[in-house]
N, C-alpha and C positions, 0 to 999 in steps of 0.2 A: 584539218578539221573534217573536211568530206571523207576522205578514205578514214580515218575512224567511226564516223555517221557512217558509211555503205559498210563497215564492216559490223555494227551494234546492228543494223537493218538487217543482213544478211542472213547471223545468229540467231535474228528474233525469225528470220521466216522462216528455219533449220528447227524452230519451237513450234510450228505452226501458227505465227505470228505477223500477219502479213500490216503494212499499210499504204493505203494511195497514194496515189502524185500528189496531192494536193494537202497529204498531211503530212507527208517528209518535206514541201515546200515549206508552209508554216514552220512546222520544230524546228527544220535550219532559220526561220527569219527570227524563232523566239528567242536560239539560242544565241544570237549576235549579242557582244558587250553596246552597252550605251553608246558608245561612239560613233557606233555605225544606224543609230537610231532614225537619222534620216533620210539614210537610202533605203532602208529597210521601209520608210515611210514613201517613198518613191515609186520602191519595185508594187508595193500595194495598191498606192494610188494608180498606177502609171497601165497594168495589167491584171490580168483576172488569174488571181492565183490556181484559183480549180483550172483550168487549162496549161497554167504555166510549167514545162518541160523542168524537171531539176536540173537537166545539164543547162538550161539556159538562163537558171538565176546562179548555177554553179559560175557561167562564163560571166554574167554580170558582177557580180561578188568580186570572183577574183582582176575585174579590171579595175573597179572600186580599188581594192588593194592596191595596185600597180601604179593607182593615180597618185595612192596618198602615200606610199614611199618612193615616189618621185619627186614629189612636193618637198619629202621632209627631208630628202636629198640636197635640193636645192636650198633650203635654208641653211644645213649644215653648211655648204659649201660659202656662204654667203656670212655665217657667221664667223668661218678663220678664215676670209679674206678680210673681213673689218679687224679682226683680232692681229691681223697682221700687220696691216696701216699703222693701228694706233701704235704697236710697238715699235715701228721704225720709226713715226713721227719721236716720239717721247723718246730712243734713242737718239736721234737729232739735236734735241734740245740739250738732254744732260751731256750732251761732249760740248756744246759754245757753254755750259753752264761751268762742266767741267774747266774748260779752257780758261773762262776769265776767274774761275778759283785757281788755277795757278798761280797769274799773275797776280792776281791778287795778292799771293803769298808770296810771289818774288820780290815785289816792291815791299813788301813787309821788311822780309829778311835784310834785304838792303837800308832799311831807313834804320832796322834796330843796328846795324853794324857802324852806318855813320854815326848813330848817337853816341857807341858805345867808342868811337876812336875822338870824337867831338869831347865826351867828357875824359878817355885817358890823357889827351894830352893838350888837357886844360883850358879848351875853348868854347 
C-alpha cells in the first residue's frame, strides 16, 4: 500500500501538486479498513500527527501487521492440532466399536448355524 501512496504522491508533485507530512500521514490513517480502526485510534491518541514522520507510522503499521499475522498464525496452528486429536480419538473408538461389531456377527453366524443343524436333524 505505501509504494502505491509514494507512487500516486510522487505523480501528483510531477502535477505540481505537492502535500505535507502531516496530510500524507492522515490520508494513510483515513485509508486503513475498519480493522485497524484502533491502532489508527492509538497512533492519534498516543502522537502528534503534525510532527509525525511517515516512515515512522510506516514502521508502526507495518509492525501492527507482523503482530496480527503472527497471532493468526498461531491460531491456525492451534486449530489442526485440535483437528487432529479429535480424529485420532474418534478413530480409536470406531476400531473397539468396529471390533465388538465383529463378534458380534461371529456369535450370530454361529448361533444361526446351530439352529439350523438343531432343526435339520430333528432336535
Amino acid at each position: 500500500m505505501f509504494s502505491r501512496f509514494t507512487n500516486i504522491i510522487n505523480a501528483l508533485q510531477a502535477l505540481d501538486k505537492t502535500y505535507s507530512n502531516s496530510e500524507m500521514v492522515r490520508k494513510i490513517l483515513r485509508c486503513l479498513p475498519k480493522s485497524w480502526m484502533p491502532k489508527v485510534t492509538a497512533i492519534e491518541e498516543a502522537k502528534k500527527l503534525t510532527i509525525l514522520p511517515l516512515e515512522d507510522l510506516l514502521g508502526s503499521l507495518m509492525t501492527h501487521e507482523l503482530s496480527i499475522q503472527k497471532k493468526y498464525d498461531v491460531e491456525e496452528k492451534e486449530k489442526k492440532k485440535k483437528k487432529i486429536v479429535a480424529l485420532k480419538s474418534s478413530l480409536l473408538e470406531d476400531s473397539k466399536d468396529d471390533d465388538e461389531n465383529e463378534e458380534l456377527a461371529l456369535i450370530t453366524r454361529k448361533f444361526k448355524k446351530f439352529l439350523a443343524s438343531k432343526k435339520k436333524y430333528g432336535g
